[in-house]
Steps between C-alpha positions, in 0.01 A plus 500: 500500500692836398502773715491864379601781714283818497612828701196538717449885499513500122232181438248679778574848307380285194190341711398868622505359895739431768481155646571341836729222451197280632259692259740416207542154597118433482496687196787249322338166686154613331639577153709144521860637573679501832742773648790319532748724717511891555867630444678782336868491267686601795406254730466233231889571450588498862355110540715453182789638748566794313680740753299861559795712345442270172117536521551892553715490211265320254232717539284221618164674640290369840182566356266189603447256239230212496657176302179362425426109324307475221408199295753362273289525217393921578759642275286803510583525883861507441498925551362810641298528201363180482454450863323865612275414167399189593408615849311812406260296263471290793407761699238622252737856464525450110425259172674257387685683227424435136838472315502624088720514209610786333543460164818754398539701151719220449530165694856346558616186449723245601651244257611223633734221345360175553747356325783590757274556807275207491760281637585703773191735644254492218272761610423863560245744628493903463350822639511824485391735812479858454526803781632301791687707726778355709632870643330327864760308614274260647327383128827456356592225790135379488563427138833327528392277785180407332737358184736318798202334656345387148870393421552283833097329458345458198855579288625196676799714577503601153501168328213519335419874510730806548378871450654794312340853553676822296448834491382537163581861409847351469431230256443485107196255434473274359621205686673144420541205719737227422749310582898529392863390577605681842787622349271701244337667804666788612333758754530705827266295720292705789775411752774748353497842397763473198656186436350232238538186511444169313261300632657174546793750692220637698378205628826412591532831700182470634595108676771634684483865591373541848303862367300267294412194714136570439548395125722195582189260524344590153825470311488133435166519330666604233853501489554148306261571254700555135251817375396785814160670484504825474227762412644801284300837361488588164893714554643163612495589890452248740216497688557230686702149540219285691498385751801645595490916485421785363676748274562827644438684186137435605503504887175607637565871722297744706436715169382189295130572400430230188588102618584215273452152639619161381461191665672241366439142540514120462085453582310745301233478749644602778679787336157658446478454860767701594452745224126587591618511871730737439292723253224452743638594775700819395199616245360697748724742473405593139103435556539139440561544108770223335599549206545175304778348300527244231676211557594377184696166470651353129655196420728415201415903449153445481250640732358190733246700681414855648422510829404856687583562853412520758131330500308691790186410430310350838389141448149385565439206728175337620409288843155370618385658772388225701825323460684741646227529803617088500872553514517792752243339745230798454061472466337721294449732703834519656660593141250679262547555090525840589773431776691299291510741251669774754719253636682408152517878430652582829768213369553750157276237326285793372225526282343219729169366384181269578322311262170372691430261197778334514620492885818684346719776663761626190789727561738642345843453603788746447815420349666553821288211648699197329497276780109514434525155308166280544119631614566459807622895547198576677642307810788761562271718656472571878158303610191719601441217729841705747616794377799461653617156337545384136369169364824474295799645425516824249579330235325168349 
C-alpha cells in the first residue's frame, strides 16, 4: 500500500477547513484511506540520524505533514491534487470534474519506429497541457513526486512505464520515437548543466557515481540492449532516453507555462494509465483542457495505425441494484436507488443514474477511476447503514 505525504496546512487550505487530527482521521477512515503517521522533513531527517546543523543546512522545513495510505490501485491519490480532489467531491464541496480535449490549429505527432522500438518498449502515449504554472514552489514538487510515485507503483519501477514531461516552448514539434545504437545518442541529460554524453557512457556514469545513486537501479533495464530508445523533436534534440533521464535542453522550470508529456512503455495499457493520471491530475491548472497528440506508429515505413492520446473519455458501467443490496448486506430500505446514486457520485462515479425498469444503477466512471474494473463499484461506498464505516475498501 503506497503512502503519499501531504503537508497538512496546504491540503486543509485546499479543503477550505482546519481539522483536528481526530476530525481528519474520521474523515480518511470514511473515505477508505488511513492517516498513517503525522511528521514534518525535519524530524523525518532526524529519525534518519541526520544531525540538526545538517538539517539547518538543507533547508528542511518542520511544517506538519500527514503520510497518509491509500490503495495501491488509487493512482489518482498519489498528490495534493488528486488527494484534496478526491476529498472535496467526497465532501459534496465540488463535481467531479469533466476532463476535454482541445483540438489545436495544428495537432502534433509522434512517430514512432516500430521497427527499432518494438523489441525494446514498443509503445507511447502523449499530451499536451497548456497554462500550468509552476512559479509556487509547492506545484512544481507536487508534480515531480506524483511522476516518482507512478514510477515506484504502477511503472513497476520503471520497467514497464517511465514518464517524460518538457517544457514545450523549448522544443520544435514534431516528435520521433525510436530506437538507435548508444553510441549514436549524444545529449546533456537533466543531471548536468553542460556536458553531453553518450548514452551507453552515461549509464556507465550513472552505476557508479555516488551524485547519481538514484539512477543506478534503472540502468540495467537497458544497458545490454544493442539499439537505446530515445525520443527526439523535429531539430534532433533529445527529449528523453527512457527510462533513464531527461535532457536538459527541455527541463521543466518555474517560468514553464506549455507541458509536453510522454510516457513511454512496454504495456500500452498501462501507459494510458499513467498518462491520463498525470494529465488528470495537473489539468486543473489550465481548466481541465488536454490537448491531444497523435501517436502515430509505421513499420517497414508504413503507417501501422494512428492512435490519439490521451483517451479521457469516462467509461460507462452498469450494476443491479439489488445485487449490490446482496453483496454489502443492505434491505431496501437501508440503501435506496436514490442513495446509491449519491453514494457512487460521492466516489467521482458521476453522472449516477436509476433505471426503475431494469433494477439498474449506471455511472459513469472517470478516467482517473481505473481501478473501477467489474460492476461491483457501487460497493466502495461508505454504507448508509453507519456513516462512520465503509462496506469495502475505496477501490473495487
Amino acid at each position: 500500500m503506497p503512502t503519499v505525504t501531504l503537508d497538512r496546512d496546504h491540503l486543509y487550505e485546499r479543503l477550505g477547513k482546519t481539522y483536528t487530527q481526530e476530525e481528519f482521521e474520521l474523515l480518511c477512515f470514511e473515505f477508505g484511506v488511513e492517516l498513517d503517521d503525522v511528521t514534518s522533513e525535519a524530524e523525518a531527517a532526524s529519525k534518519m540520524g541526520m544531525d540538526a546543523a545538517t538539517i539547518k543546512a538543507k533547508g528542511l522545513s518542520s511544517a506538519v505533514e500527514y503520510a497518509i495510505d491509500v490503495p495501491a490501485n488509487r493512482y489518482d491519490l498519489l498528490c495534493m491534487e488528486g488527494m484534496a480532489r478526491a476529498l472535496r467531491i467526497f465532501l459534496g464541496l465540488e463535481p467531479t470534474p469533466q476532463f476535454e480535449l482541445v483540438e489545436p490549429k495544428k495537432r502534433y505527432t509522434m512517430t514512432v519506429d516500430s521497427d527499432s522500438t518494438n523489441a525494446i518498449r514498443p509503445f507511447v502515449c502523449c499530451a499536451v497541457l497548456r497554462g500550468v504554472s509552476f512559479e509556487d514552489p509547492r506545484v512544481y514538487k507536487s508534480f515531480i513526486d506524483l511522476q516518482d510515485k507512478l514510477h515506484q507503483n504502477i511503472c513497476r519501477r520503471r520497467t514497464i512505464v517511465a514518464i517524460g514531461t518538457h517544457d514545450l516552448a523549448t522544443l520544435t514539434p514534431e516528435f520521433t520515437y525510436a530506437a538507435r545504437a548508444p553510441e549514436t545518442i549524444d545529449f546533456v541529460p537533466l543531471t548536468e548543466t553542460e556536458k553531453s554524453w553518450k548514452a551507453k557512457e552515461l549509464l556507465d556514469h550513472y552505476k557508479t557515481a555516488a551524485e547519481c545513486k538514484h539512477l543506478k537501479p534503472y540502468c540495467g533495464i537497458i544497458y545490454d540492449a544493442p539499439h537505446y530508445p530515445v525520443i527526439r523533436d523535429a531539430a534532433g534534440v533529445v527529449l528523453s532516453l527512457p527510462p533513464i533521464i531527461n535532457g536538459r535542453h527541455s527541463r521543466i522550470q518555474a517560468h514553464t507555462k506549455d507541458v509536453f508529456i510522454e510516457c513511454t512503455a512496454t504495456d500500452e495499457y498501462k501507459a494510458n494509465v499513467v498518462c491520463n493520471t498525470v494529465v488528470a491530475m495537473f489539468s486543473e491548472y489550465c481548466a481541465f483542457k488536454v490537448e491531444p497528440v497523435d501517436v502515430v506508429y509505421t513499420l517497414n515505413g508504413s503507417v501501422t495505425r494512428t492512435v490519439t492520446t490521451p483517451d479521457l473519455a469516462p467509461r460507462s458501467m452498469t450494476a443491479k441494484l439489488d445485487d449490490i443490496r446482496g453483496v454489502v448486506g443492505l434491505t431496501d430500505a437501508e440503501l435506496t436507488a436514490r442513495g446509491a446514486c449519491a453514494l457512487a457520485e460521492k466516489m467521482q462515479l458521476a453522472p449516477a443514474t436509476y433505471d426503475a425498469a431494469t433494477d439498474e444503477v449506471t455511472v459513469a466512471v472517470p478516467c482517473t477511476r481505473s481501478d473501477i474494473l467489474r460492476a461491483c463499484l457501487l460497493y466502495t461506498s461508505p454504507s448508509p447503514r453507519d456513516k462512520r464505516q465503509s462496506r469495502m475498501p475505496s477501490s473495487a
